[in-house]
C-alpha positions in Angstrom: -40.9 -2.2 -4.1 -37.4 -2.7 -2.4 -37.3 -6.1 -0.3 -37.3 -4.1 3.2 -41.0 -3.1 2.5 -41.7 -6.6 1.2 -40.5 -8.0 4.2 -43.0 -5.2 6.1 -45.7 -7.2 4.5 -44.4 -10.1 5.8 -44.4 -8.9 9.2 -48.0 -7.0 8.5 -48.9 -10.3 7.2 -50.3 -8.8 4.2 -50.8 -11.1 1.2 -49.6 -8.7 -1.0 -46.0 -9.9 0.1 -46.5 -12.8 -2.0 -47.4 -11.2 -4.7 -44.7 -8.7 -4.4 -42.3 -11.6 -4.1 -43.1 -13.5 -6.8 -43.0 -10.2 -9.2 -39.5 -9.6 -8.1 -38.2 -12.7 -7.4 -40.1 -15.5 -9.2 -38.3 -16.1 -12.3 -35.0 -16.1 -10.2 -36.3 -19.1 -8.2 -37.9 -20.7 -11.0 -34.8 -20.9 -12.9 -33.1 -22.7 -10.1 -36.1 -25.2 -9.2 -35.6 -25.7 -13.0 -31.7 -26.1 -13.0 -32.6 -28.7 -10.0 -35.4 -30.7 -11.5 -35.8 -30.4 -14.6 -39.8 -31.2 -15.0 -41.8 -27.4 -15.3 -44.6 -28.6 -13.3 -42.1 -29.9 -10.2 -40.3 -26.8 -10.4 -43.2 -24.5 -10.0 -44.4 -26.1 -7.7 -41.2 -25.5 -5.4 -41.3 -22.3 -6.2 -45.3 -21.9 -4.8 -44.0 -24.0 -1.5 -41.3 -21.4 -1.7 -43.2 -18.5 -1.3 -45.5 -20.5 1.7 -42.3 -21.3 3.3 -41.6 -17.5 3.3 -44.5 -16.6 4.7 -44.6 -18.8 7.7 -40.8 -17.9 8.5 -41.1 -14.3 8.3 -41.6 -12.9 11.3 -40.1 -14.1 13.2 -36.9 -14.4 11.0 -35.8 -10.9 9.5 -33.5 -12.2 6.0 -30.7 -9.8 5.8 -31.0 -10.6 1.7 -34.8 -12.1 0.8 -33.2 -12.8 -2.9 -30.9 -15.2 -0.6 -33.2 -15.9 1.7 -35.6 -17.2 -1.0 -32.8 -18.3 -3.0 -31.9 -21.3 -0.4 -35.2 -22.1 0.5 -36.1 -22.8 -3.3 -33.2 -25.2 -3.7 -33.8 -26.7 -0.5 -37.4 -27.8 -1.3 -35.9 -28.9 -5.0 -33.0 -30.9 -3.8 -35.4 -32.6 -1.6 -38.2 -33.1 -4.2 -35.1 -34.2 -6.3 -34.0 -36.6 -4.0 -37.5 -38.0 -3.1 -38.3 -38.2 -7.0 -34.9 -40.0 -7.4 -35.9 -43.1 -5.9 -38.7 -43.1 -8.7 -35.9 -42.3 -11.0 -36.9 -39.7 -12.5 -34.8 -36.9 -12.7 -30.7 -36.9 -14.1 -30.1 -33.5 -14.3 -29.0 -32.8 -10.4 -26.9 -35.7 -10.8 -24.4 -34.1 -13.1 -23.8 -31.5 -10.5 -23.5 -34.3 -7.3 -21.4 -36.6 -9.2 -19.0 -33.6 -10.9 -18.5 -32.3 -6.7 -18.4 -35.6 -5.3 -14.6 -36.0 -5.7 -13.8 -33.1 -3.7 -16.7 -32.7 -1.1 -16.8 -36.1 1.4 -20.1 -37.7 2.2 -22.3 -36.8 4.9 -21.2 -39.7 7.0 -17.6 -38.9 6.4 -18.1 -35.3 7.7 -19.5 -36.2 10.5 -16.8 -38.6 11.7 -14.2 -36.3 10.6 -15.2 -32.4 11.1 -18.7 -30.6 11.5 -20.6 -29.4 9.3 -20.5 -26.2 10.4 -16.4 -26.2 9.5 -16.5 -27.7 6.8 -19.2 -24.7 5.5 -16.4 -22.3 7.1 -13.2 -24.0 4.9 -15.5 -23.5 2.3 -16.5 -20.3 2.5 -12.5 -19.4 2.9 -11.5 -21.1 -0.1 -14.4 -19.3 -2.3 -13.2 -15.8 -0.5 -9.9 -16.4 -2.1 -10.6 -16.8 -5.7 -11.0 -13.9 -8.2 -14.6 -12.5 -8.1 -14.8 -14.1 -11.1 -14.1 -17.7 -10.5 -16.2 -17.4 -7.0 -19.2 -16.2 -9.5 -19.0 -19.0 -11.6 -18.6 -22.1 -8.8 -21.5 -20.5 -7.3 -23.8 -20.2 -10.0 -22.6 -23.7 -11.0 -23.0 -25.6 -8.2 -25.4 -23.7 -6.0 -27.5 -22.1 -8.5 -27.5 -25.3 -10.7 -26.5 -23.6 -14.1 -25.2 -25.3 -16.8 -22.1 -25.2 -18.3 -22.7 -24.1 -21.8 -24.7 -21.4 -20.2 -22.0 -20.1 -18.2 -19.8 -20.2 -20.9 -21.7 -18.0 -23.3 -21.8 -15.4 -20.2 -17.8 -15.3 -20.8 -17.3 -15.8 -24.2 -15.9 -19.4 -23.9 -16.3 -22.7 -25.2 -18.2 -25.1 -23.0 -15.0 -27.1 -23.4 -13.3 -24.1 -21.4 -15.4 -23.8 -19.4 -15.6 -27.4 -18.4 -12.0 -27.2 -17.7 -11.8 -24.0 -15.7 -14.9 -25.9 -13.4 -12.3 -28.6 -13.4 -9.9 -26.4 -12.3 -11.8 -24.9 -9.4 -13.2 -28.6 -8.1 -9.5 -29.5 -7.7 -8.5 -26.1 -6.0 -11.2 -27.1 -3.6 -10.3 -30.3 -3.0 -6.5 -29.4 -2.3 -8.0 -26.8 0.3 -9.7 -29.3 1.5 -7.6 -31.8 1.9 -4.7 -29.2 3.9 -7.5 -28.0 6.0 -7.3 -32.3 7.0 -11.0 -32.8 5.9 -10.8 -36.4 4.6 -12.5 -36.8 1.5 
């Protein structure tokens, strides 16, 4: 079933959406719950409030991509079980990723004294559209999709080593942009 008649269910409000959903989609959101958290049980449960967020948001909203659509809601509900979890210090493995982009991405309070949101989103958006395909991939799946190094190494046939330093690489190239856009990190 392609995701336009998935998202007829939606609107039908058939329950068979759901199900439909989670054959197509649910290892894809598992795996980043799982990149997030860390702890199966945490994770799959994100993914079940996934598929309930889903079905309360469609109709009215119509996702132009439901693998993207899903995609953010997932790592929304992980971050914040991340974050709400952290205080009970549980979970390390999200802070790998915040501490490796905290060098070249400013706080929250900092954005807001300094650009919105909503600009900052659009410098960053720019600065992925100008790297190869290949290097926008990878920063992407890193730090949006949560996947490890070492895994996105053995997808290119590097070390982790290289591909530690070509992450490097990128981070800086973002901060650069960011800094000649004026966004004060």
């Amino acid at each position: 079933m392609d995701d336009k008649q998935s998202v007829d269910l939606y609107f039908a409000r058939d329950e068979r959406a759901i199900a439909e959903t989670e054959q197509k989609y649910g290892r894809f959101c598992l795996r980043i719950a799982m990149n997030v958290l860390d702890v199966w049980e945490d994770a799959e449960e994100c993914v079940s409030d996934t598929y309930l967020s889903a079905w309360k948001q469609i109709p009215p909203t119509i996702p132009r991509s439901l693998k993207a659509f899903l995609g953010r809601i997932v790592r929304n509900l992980s971050i914040s079980r991340f974050r709400a979890m952290r205080a009970k210090k549980r979970y390390n493995g999200m802070e790998v990723l915040l501490s490796e982009l905290g060098d070249c991405v400013p706080s929250d309070r900092h954005v807001e004294q300094t650009v919105e949101a909503k600009e900052l989103s659009g410098y960053i958006s720019d600065w992925l559209d100008s790297l190869s395909a290949e290097d926008c991939a990878l920063f992407v799946r890193r730090y949006w999709f949560g996947d490890a190094v070492q895994e996105l190494a053995e997808k290119c046939g590097i070390t982790a080593a290289q591909m530690a330093q070509r992450m490097l690489r990128l981070r800086k190239g973002l901060r650069t942009a960011l800094e000649q856009k004026g966004v004060a990190l």
